[in-house]
TIBASE-905343 format. One line per 5 residues: their letters; for each residue x, y, z of C-alpha. Coordinates in nm, 3 decimals. Example, Ala and Ser with C-alpha at 12.3 -4.5 7.8 and 13.67 -1.06 7.14 Angstrom:
BEGIN
AS) 1.230/-0.450/0.780 | 1.367/-0.106/0.714
This chain:
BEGIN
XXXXX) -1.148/6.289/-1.934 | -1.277/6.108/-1.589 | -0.918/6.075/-1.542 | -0.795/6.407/-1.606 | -1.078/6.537/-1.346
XXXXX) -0.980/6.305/-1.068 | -0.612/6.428/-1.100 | -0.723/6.764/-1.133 | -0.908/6.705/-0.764 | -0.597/6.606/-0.651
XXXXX) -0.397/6.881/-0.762 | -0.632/7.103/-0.567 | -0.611/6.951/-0.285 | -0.221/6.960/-0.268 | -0.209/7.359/-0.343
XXXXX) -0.422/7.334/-0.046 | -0.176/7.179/0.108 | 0.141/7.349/0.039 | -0.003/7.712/0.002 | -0.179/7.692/0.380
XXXXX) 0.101/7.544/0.530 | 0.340/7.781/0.357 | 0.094/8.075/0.498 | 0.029/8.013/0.847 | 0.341/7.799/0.955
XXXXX) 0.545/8.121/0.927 | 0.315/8.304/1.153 | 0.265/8.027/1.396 | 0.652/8.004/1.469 | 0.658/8.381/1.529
XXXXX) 0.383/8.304/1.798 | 0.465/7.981/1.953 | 0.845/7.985/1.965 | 0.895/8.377/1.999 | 1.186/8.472/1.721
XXXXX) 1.187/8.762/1.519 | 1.085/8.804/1.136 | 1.421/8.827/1.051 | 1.513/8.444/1.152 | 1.210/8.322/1.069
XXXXX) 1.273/8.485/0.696 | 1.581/8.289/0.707 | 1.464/7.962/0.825 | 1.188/7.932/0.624 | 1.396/8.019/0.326
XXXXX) 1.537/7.760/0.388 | 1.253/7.525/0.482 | 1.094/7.650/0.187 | 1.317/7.673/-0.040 | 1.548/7.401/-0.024
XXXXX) 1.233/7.156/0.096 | 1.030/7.271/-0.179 | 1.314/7.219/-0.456 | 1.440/6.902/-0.365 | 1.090/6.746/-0.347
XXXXX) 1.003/6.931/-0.762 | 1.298/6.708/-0.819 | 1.081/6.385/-0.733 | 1.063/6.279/-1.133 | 1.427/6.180/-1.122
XXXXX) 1.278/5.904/-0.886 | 1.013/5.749/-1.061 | 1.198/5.663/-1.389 | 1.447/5.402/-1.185 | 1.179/5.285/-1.015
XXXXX) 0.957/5.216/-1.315 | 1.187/4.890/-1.300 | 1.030/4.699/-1.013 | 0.696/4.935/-1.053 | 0.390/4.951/-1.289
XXXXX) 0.271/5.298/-1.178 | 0.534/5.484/-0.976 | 0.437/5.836/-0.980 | 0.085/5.703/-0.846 | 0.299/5.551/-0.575
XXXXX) 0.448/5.866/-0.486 | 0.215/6.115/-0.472 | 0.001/5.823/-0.229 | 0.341/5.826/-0.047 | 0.348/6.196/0.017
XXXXX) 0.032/6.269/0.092 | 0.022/5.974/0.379 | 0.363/6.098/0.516 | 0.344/6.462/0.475 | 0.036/6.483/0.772
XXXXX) 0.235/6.349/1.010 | 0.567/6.585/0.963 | 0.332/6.856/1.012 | 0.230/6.747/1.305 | 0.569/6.713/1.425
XXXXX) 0.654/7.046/1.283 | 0.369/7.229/1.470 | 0.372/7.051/1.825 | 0.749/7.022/1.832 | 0.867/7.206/2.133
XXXXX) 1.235/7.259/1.972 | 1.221/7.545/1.676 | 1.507/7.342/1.535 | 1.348/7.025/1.504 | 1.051/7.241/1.416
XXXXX) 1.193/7.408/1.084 | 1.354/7.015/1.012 | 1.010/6.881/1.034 | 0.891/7.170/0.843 | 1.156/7.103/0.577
XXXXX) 1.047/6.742/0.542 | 0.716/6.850/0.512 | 0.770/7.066/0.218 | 1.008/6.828/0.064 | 0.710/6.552/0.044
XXXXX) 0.418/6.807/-0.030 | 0.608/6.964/-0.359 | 0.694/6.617/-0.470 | 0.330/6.572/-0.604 | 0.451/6.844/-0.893
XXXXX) 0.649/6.620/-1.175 | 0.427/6.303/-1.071 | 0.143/6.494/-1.196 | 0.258/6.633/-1.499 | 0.317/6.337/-1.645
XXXXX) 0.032/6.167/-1.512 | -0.186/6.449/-1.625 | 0.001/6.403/-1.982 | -0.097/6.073/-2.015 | -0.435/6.112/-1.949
XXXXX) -0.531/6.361/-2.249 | -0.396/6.371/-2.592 | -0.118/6.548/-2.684 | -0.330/6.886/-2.843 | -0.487/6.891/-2.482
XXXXX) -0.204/6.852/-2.271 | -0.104/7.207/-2.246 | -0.494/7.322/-2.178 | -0.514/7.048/-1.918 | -0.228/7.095/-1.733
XXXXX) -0.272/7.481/-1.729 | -0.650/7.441/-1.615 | -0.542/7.188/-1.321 | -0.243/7.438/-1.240 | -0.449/7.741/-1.216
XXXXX) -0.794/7.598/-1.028 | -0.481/7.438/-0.800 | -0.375/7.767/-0.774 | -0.684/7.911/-0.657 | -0.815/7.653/-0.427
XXXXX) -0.487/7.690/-0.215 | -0.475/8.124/-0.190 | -0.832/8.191/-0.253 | -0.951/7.900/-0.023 | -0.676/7.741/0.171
XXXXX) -0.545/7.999/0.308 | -0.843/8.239/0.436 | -1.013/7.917/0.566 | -0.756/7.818/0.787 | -0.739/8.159/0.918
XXXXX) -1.109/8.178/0.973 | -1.119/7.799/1.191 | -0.808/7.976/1.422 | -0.987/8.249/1.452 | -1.286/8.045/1.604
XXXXX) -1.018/7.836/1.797 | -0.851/8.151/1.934 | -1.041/8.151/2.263 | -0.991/7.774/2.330 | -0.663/7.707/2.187
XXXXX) -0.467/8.107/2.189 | -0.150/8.123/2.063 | -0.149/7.733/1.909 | -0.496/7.837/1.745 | -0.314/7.828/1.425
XXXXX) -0.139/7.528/1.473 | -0.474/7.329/1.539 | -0.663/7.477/1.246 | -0.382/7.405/0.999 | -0.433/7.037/1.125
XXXXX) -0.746/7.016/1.036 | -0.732/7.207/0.723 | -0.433/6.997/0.626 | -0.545/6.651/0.752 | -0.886/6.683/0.515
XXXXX) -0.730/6.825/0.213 | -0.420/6.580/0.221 | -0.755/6.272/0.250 | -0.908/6.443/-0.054 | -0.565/6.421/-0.268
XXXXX) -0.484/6.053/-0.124 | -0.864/5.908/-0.206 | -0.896/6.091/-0.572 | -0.480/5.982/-0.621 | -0.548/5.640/-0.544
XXXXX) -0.900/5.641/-0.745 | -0.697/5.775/-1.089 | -0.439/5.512/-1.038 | -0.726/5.237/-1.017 | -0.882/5.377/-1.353
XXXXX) -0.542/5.482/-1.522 | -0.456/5.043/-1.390 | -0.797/4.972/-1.563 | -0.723/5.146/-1.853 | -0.395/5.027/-1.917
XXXXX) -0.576/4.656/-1.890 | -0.838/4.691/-2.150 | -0.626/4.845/-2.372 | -0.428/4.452/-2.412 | -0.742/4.340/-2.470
XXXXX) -0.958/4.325/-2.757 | -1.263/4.543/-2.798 | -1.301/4.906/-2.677 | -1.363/4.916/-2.302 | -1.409/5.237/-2.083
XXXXX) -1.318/5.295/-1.734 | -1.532/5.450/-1.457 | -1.453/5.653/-1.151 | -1.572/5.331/-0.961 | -1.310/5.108/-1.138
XXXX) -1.581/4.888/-1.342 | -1.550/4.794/-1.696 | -1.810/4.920/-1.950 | -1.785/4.771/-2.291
């Protein structure tokens, strides 16, 4: 159960990530680089789209890897989270709108890649006449936390920017929104992996042993 909460923490926090960014990168192109609804449609469509569905395809990965790799969808999602900050970055300060929507690809690419990691990692954390429950539950408080938080909170902070920052107001606050949330999934990630590593210890040895959030041992 402790580790089914952690990952369900981190599930938020990666809505949070993909549902802001999805929002308010849209608009901030329309400001910033001065195209038309129309092409932005089209590039992020594509940015979107093709970003978004080759990252869901990020299980086909970790089964290879398993080889050389105790715990490789842990490995992922910590290697998405860390990257995908910096592409957005990139994708907002960028002066180019071409190397803008590439950045913005990238971005997506790494921040939908959490998705078949978690599944399974959510899987293996509850029996299987919970699974469906617990997956559903993290999917739709995931859900929420990106459009019924994510979202309206980034607008709010570029709101409050507007007079310092203007037109890049939304840029900044999705920075900040971004940076935190994408902290919160890479701490609580790396804090299931230690207990799901724990776990997967006591279980060779004898006696029943629990794991805690903090990684110690209780017998």
């Amino acid at each position: 159960m402790v580790e089914v909460t952690i990952w369900g923490a981190a599930t938020l926090a990666s809505m949070f990530m993909v549902s802001s960014a999805n929002a308010w990168i849209p608009a901030y192109f329309l400001r910033v680089h001065r195209i038309t609804t129309g092409q932005m449609g089209l590039y992020g469509a594509i940015a979107i789209g093709l970003g978004g569905g080759l990252g869901a395809l990020s299980g086909m990965v970790c089964e290879p890897a398993r080889k050389w790799c105790r715990h490789p969808e842990s490995v992922l999602m910590l290697a998405s989270m860390a990257l995908s900050v910096p592409l957005l970055l990139l994708a907002i300060f960028s002066d180019s709108l071409g190397a803008g929507i590439s950045y913005f690809l990238l971005y997506n690419l790494l921040t939908y890649a959490w998705l078949a990691p978690t599944v399974r990692l959510i899987h293996d954390a509850v029996g299987a006449e919970h699974r469906a429950l617990a997956l559903a539950l993290c999917g739709a408080l995931g859900f929420f936390a990106g459009v019924g938080l994510g979202i309206p909170l980034t607008g709010y902070l570029s709101d409050l920017l507007s007079s310092q920052y203007g037109e890049q107001s939304v840029g900044v606050a999705l920075c900040i929104t971004i940076s935190a949330a994408a902290m919160i999934a890479a701490q609580r990630s790396r804090t299931a992996a230690a207990v799901r590593s724990l776990a997967a210890g006591c279980a060779s040895e004898t006696g029943v042993c629990h794991a805690s959030p903090g990684g110690q041992r209780t017998q």
